[in-house]
C-alpha positions as CSV (number, residue, x, y, z in Angstrom):
1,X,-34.3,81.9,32.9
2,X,-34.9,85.4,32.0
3,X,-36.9,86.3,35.1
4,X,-34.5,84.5,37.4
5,X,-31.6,86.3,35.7
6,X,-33.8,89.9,36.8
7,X,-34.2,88.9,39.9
8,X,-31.1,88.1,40.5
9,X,-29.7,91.7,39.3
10,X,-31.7,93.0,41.8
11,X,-31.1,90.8,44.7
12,X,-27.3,91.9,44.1
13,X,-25.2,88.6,43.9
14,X,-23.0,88.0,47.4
15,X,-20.2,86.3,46.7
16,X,-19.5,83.2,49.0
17,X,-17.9,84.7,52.9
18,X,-14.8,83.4,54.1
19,X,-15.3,79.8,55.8
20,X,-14.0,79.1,59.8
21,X,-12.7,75.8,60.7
22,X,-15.8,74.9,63.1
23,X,-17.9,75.8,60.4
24,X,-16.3,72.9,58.2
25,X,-15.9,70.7,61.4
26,X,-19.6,71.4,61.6
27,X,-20.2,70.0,57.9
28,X,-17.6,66.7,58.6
29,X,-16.5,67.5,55.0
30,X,-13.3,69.5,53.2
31,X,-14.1,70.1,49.6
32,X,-11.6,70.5,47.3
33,X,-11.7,72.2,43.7
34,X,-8.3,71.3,41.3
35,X,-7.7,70.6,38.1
36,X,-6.0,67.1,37.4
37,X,-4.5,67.5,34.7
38,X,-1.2,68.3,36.0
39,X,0.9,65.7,37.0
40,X,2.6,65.3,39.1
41,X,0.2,67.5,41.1
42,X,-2.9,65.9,40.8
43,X,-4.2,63.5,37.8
44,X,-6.3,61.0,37.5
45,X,-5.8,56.9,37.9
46,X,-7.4,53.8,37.4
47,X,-7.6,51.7,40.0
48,X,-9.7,48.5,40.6
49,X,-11.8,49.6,37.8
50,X,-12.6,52.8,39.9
51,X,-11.1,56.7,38.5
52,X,-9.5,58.5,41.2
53,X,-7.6,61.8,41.6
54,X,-3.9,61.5,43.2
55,X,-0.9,63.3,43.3
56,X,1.4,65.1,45.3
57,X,-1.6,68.7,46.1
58,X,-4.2,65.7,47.1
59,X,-1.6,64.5,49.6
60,X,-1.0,67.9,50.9
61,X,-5.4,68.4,51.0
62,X,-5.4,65.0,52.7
63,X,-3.1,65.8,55.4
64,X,-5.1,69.3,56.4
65,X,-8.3,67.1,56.2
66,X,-6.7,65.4,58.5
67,X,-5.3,67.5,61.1
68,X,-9.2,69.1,60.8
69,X,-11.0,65.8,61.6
70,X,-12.9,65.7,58.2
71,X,-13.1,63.8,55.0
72,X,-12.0,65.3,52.0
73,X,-14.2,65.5,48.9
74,X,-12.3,66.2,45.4
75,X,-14.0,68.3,42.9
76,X,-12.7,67.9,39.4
77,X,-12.9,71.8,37.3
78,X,-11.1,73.4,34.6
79,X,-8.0,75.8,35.8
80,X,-10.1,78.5,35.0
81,X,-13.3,77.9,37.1
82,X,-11.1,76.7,40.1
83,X,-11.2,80.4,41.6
84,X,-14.8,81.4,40.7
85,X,-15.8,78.1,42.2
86,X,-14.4,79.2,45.3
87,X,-16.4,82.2,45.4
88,X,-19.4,80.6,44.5
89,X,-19.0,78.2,47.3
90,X,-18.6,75.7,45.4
91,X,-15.6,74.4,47.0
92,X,-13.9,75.0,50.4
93,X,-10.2,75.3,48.8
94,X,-8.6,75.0,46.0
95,X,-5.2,73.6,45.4
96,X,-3.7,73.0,41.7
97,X,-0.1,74.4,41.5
98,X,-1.5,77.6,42.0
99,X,0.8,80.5,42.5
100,X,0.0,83.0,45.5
101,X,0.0,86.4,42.6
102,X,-0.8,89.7,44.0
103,X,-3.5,89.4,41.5
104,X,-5.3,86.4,42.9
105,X,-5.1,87.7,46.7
106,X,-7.4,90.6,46.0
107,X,-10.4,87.9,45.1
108,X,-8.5,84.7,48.1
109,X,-6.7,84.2,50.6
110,X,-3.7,82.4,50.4
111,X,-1.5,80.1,53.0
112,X,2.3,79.8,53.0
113,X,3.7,78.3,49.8
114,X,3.9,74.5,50.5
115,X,6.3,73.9,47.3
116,X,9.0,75.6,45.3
117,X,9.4,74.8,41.7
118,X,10.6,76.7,39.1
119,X,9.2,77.4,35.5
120,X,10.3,75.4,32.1
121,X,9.5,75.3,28.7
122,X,8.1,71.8,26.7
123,X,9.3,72.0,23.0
124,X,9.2,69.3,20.8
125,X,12.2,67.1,20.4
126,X,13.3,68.2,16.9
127,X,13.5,71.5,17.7
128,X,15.6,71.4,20.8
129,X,18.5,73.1,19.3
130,X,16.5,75.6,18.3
131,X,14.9,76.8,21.9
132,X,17.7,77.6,24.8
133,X,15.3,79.6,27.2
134,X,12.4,81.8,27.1
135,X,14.2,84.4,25.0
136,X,14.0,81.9,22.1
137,X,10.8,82.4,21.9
138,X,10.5,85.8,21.3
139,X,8.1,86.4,18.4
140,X,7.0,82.8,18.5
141,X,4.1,80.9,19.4
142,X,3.4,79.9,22.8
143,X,1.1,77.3,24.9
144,X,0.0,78.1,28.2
145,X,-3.0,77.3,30.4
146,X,-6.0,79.6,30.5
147,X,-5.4,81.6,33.8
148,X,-2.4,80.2,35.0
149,X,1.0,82.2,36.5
150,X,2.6,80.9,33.5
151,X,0.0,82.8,30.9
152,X,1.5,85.9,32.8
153,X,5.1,85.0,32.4
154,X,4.6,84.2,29.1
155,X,3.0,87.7,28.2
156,X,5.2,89.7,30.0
157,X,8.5,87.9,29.9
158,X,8.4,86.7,26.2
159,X,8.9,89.4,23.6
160,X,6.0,89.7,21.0
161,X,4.7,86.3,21.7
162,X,1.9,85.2,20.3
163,X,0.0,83.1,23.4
164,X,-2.6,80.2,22.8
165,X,-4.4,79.6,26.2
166,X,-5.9,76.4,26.3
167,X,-7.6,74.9,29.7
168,X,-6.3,71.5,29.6
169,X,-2.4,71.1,29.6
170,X,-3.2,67.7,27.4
171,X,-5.1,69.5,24.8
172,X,-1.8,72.0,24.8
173,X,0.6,69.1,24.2
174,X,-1.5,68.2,21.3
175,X,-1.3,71.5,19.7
176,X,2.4,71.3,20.3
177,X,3.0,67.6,18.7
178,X,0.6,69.3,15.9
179,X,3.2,72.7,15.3
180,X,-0.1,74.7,16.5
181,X,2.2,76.3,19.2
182,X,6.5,75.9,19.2
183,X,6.3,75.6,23.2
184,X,3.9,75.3,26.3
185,X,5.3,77.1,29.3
186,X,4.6,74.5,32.5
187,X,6.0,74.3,36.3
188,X,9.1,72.6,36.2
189,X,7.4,69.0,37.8
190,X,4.9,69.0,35.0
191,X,7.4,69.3,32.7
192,X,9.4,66.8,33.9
193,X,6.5,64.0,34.0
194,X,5.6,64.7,30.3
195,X,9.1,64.7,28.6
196,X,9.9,61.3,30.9
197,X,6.6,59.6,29.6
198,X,6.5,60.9,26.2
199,X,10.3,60.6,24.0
200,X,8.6,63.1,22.0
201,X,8.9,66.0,23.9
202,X,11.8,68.0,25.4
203,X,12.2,70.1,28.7
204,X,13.9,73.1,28.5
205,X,14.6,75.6,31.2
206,X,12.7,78.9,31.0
207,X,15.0,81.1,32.6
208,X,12.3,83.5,33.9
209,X,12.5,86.2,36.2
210,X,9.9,84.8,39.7
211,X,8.8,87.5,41.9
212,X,8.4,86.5,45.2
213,X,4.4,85.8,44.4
214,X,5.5,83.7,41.5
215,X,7.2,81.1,43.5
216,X,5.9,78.4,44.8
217,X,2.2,76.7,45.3
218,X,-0.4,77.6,47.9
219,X,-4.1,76.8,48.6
220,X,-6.7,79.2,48.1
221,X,-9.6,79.8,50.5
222,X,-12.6,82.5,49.9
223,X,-11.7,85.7,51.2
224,X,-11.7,86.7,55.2
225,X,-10.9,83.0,56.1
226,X,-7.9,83.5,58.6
227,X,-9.1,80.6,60.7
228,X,-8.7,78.1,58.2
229,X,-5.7,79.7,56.8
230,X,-4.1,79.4,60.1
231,X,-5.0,75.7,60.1
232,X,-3.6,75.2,56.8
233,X,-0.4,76.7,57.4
234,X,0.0,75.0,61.0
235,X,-0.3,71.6,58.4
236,X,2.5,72.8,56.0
237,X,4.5,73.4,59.0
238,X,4.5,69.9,59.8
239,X,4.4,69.3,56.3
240,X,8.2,71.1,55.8
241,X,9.6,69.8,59.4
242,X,8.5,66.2,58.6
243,X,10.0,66.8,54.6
244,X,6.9,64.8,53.9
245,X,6.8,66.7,50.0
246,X,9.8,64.8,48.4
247,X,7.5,61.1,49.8
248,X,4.6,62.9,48.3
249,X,6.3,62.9,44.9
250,X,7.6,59.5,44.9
251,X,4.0,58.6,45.6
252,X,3.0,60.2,42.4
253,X,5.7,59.2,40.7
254,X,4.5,55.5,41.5
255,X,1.4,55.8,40.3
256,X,2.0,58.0,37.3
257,X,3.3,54.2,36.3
258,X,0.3,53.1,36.7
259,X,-1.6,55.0,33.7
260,X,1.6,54.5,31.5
261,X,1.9,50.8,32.2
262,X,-0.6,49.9,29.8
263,X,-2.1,53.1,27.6
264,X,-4.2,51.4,24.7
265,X,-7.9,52.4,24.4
266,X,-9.2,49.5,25.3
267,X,-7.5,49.5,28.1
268,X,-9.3,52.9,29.4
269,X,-12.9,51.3,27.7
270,X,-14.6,52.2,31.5
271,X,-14.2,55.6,31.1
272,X,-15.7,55.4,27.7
273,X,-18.3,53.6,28.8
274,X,-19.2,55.6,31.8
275,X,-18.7,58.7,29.8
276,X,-21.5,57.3,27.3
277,X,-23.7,56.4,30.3
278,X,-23.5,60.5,31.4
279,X,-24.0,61.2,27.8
280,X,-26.9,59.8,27.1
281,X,-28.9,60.5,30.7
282,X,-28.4,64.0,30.0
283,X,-29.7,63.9,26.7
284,X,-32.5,62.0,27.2
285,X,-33.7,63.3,30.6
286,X,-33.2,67.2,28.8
287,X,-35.2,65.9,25.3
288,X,-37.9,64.9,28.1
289,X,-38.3,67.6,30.1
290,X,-37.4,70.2,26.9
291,X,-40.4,68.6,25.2
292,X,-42.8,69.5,28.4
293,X,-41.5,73.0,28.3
294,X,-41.2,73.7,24.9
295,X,-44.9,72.4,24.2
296,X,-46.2,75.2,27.1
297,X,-43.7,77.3,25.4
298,X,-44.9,76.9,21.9
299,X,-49.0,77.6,23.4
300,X,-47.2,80.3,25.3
301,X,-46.5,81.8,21.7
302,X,-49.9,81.4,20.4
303,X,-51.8,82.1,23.1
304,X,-54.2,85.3,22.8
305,X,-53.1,86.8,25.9
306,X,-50.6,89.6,24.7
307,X,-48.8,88.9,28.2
308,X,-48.2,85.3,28.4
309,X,-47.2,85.5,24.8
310,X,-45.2,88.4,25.2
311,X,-43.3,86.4,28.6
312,X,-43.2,83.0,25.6
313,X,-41.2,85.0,23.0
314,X,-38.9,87.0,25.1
315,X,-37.6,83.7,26.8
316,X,-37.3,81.8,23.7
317,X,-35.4,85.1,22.3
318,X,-33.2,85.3,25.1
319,X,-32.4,81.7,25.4
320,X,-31.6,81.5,21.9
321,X,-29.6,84.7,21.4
322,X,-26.9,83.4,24.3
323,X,-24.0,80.8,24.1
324,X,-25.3,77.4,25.9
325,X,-21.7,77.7,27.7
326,X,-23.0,80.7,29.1
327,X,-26.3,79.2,30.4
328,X,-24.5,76.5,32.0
329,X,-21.9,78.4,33.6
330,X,-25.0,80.9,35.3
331,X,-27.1,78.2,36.3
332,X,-24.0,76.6,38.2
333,X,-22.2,79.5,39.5
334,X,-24.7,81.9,39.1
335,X,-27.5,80.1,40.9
336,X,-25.1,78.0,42.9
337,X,-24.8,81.9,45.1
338,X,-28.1,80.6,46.6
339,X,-28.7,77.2,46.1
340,X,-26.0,74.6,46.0
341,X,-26.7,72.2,42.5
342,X,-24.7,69.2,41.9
343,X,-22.9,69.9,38.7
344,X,-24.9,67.0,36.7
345,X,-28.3,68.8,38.2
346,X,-26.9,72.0,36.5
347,X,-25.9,70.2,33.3
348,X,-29.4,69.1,32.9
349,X,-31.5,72.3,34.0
350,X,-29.1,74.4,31.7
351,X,-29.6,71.8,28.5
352,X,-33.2,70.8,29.1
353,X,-34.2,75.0,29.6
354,X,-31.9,75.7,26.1
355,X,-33.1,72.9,24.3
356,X,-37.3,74.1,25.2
357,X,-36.8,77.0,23.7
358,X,-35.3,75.3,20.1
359,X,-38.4,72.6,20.6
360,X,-40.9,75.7,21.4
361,X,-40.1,76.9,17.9
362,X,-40.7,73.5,16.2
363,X,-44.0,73.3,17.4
364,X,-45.2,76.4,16.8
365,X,-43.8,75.9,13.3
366,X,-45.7,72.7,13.0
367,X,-48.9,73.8,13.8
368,X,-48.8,77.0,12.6
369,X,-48.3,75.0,8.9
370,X,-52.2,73.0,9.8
371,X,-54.3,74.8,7.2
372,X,-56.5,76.8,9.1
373,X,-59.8,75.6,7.4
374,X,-59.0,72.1,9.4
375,X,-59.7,74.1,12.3
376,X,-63.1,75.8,11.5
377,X,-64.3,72.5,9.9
378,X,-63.8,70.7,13.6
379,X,-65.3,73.8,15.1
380,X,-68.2,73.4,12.9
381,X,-68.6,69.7,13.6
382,X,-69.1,70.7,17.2
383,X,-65.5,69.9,18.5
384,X,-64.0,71.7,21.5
385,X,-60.7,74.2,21.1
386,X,-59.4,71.7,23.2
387,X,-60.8,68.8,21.3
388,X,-59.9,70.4,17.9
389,X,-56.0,71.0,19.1
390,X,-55.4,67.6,20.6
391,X,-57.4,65.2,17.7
392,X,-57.3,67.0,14.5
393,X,-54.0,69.8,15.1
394,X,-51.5,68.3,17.2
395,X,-51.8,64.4,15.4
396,X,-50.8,66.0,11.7
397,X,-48.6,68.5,13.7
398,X,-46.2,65.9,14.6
399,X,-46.1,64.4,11.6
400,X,-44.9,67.8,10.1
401,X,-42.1,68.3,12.8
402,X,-41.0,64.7,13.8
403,X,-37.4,65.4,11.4
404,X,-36.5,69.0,12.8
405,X,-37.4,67.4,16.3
406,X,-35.1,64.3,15.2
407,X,-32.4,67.2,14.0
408,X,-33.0,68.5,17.4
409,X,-32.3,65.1,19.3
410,X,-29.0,64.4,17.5
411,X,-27.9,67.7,18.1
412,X,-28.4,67.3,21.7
413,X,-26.2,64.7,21.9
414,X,-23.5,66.2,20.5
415,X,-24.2,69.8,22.5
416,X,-24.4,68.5,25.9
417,X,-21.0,67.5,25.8
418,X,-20.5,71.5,26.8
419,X,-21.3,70.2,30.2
420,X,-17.5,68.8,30.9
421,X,-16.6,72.4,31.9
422,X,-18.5,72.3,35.2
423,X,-17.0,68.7,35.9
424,X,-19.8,66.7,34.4
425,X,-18.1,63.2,33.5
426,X,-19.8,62.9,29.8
427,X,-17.9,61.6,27.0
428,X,-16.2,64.6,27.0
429,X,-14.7,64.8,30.1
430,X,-13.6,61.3,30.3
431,X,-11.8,61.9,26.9
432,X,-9.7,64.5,28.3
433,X,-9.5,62.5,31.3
434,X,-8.0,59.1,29.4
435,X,-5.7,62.2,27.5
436,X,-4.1,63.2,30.9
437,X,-3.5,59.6,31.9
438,X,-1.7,58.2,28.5
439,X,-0.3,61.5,27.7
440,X,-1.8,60.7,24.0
441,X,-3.6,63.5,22.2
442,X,-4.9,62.0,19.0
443,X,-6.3,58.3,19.9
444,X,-8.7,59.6,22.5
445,X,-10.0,62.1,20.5
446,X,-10.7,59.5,17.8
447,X,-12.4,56.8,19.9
448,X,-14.8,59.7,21.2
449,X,-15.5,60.8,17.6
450,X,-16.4,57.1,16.7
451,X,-18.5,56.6,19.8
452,X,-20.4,59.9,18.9
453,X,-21.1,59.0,15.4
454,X,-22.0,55.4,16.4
455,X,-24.7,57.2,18.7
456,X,-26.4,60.0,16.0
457,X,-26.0,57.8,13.1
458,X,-28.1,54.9,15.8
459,X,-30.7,57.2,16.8
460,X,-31.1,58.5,13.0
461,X,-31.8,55.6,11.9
462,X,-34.5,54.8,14.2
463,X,-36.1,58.3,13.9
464,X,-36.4,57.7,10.4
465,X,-38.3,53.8,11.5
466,X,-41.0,56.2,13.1
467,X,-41.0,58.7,10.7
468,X,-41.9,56.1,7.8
469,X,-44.5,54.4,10.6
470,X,-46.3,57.7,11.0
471,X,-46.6,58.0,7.2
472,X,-48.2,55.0,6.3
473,X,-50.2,55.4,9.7
């Protein structure tokens, strides 16, 4: 990771050119990056067992897929990473109730606004006599989502506000029911769908003063993309003669019913389950592959060669002295510049190459703790280096570091759930997912921390098995 990330200073990152319309024709394929968690724009249902993202933006994504002859693909991301995605490559276009800002058109291009909605303010429901507009809020605290239009409002337009940025509009209704925040600024839609499903909550008017940028949604394309810009706008033409956005609604209205029909736990038990299933691949196929590395790693450290030990320690240095966020973000944007990796590909690289460098240090530790007189006494016999390390070294080695490697297993589990931000479905994910679609807060979060538990405390347990069969081996 530490040479890639050289030789990718020098090569001098391009960010992704704008896309044409026969270049997507060419591809038969429309990707779109959003972030559903925003109904009614786009959110997730469950239908026939199967999770799929709706809402009125899909609709509008559809009907440009359409008029281009392709199939749209959805890409699931956090608000954040929509735009960066975009630039990567990642994604063709993004639409997510994003606001055309002056800002954001240095870095995209933008087609006409497809939808006008104004700006309003979720309090909770005992303190609606308190808050009239944003002005009540001066001084107070205030929930937004990271990167949004509305985390701009909310700085400029609110008087000494103290703003809490969260990526996930579910996780910021949570805060509110918890009197983390006092009010989550939110387009007026979103708004709407959470105070109808949720008695809770209250929607005020914000009262803010929209620039012309702030009004209204658009999608996004990578920079110099006229041709496709054109295309989209020739759809949201049609799109505003036909007055196809106020069906597009009532579609997502109707199926909005769907998630609130029935919002137990058990009810949403498949996206547990499948979130388990992405849990545990990742962990064990990175615990594999870390192993492999870390044991060439750990020689790497201990060879005699000043050079292959000096590449061994600055790797494990450098791996260990940055965020694993970090290291999954760069090896999915970063290296997604040149190569295009699947977002659970990504998850796994980034894990397996941080976890290497953790098991690199284990095993150096473990055989560094062999008394050395072992050694010369195998020597002596007539054993091998090679013989020495791998019968007499490496056996009582393991033995030494089996519980830190255990430590390092269970913590695995629990530290690949950083994955969710590139759209990975782990448990993670599908909790905020299951959060979206019952517009509960607390019960998901709870079923996940069971599930978690019931996973460490399993694999504990049969660590310790092996760990009392190598002692009396």
């Amino acid at each position: 990771m530490v040479m890639l990330t050289f030789f990718m200073i020098q090569q001098q990152p391009v960010l992704a050119a704008g896309q044409t319309v026969s270049q997507v024709q060419a591809k038969k394929t429309l990707v779109l990056g959003t972030s559903p968690d925003y109904a009614p724009y786009e959110f997730l249902v469950n239908k026939n067992g199967k999770n799929k993202i709706v809402g009125m933006d899909i609709q509008v994504a559809q009907k440009l897929a359409d008029d281009l002859g392709v199939k749209l693909v959805v890409k699931s991301m956090d608000f954040d990473a929509l735009l960066v995605g975009l630039e990567t490559g990642k994604v063709d276009m993004v639409i997510s109730a994003m606001s055309p800002t002056d800002e954001r058109s240095k870095s995209v291009d933008f087609s006409d606004v497809y939808y006008l909605g104004g700006q309003s303010i979720l309090v909770n429901k005992a303190d609606a006599k308190i808050y009239h507009s944003k002005n009540s809020f001066n001084g107070k605290k205030v929930g937004v989502q990271t990167g949004s239009l509305q985390q701009t409002l909310a700085k400029k337009q609110i008087k000494d506000a103290q703003i809490t940025g969260l990526a996930k509009v579910p996780d910021l209704v949570l805060a509110l029911k918890s009197h983390k925040i006092d009010g989550i600024v939110a387009e007026e839609p979103v708004a709407t769908a959470y105070a109808s499903n949720d008695p809770e909550l209250v929607q005020i008017n914000g009262k803010f003063d929209l620039g012309a940028d702030m009004q209204g949604s658009a999608i996004a394309f990578p920079k110099d993309s006229p041709t496709l810009v054109a295309a989209a706008n020739k759809s949201i033409g049609q799109i505003k003669k036909q007055k196809l956005i106020p069906q597009y609604l009532k579609n997502a209205g109707q199926l909005m019913k769907v998630n609130t029909h029935n919002t137990s736990m058990w009810h949403y038990w498949s996206y547990f389950a499948k979130g388990i299933g992405y849990t545990l691949f990742i962990t064990i196929v990175s615990i594999a592959i870390g192993i492999l590395i870390g044991v060439l790693l750990a020689f790497g450290r201990l060879a005699k060669n000043k050079l292959v030990r000096a590449l061994a320690v600055m790797y494990i240095e450098f791996v260990r002295g940055t965020p694993l966020m970090i290291q999954i973000m760069f090896v999915y944007f970063g290296i997604g510049l040149w190569v295009n990796i699947p977002a659970l590909l990504a998850g796994v690289i980034a894990v397996s190459l941080n976890s290497a460098a953790y098991v690199a240090e284990i095993i150096r530790s473990g055989i560094n703790a062999i008394d050395a007189g072992q050694t010369e006494a195998s020597r002596s016999l007539g054993l091998s280096q090679r013989d020495t390390m791998r019968y007499i070294v490496l056996p009582q080695a393991l033995k030494n570091i089996w519980p830190a490697l255990g430590n390092e297993f269970i913590s695995l589990i629990k530290e690949s759930s950083i994955v969710s931000i590139i759209g990975v479905t782990d448990l993670i994910y599908q909790l905020k997912v299951v959060q979206s679609a019952t517009y509960k807060g607390v019960a998901p979060i709870f079923v996940a921390m069971v599930i978690y538990f019931i996973m460490t405390f399993s694999l504990s347990k049969l660590l310790n098995y092996v760990e009392r069969k190598m002692q009396h081996a």
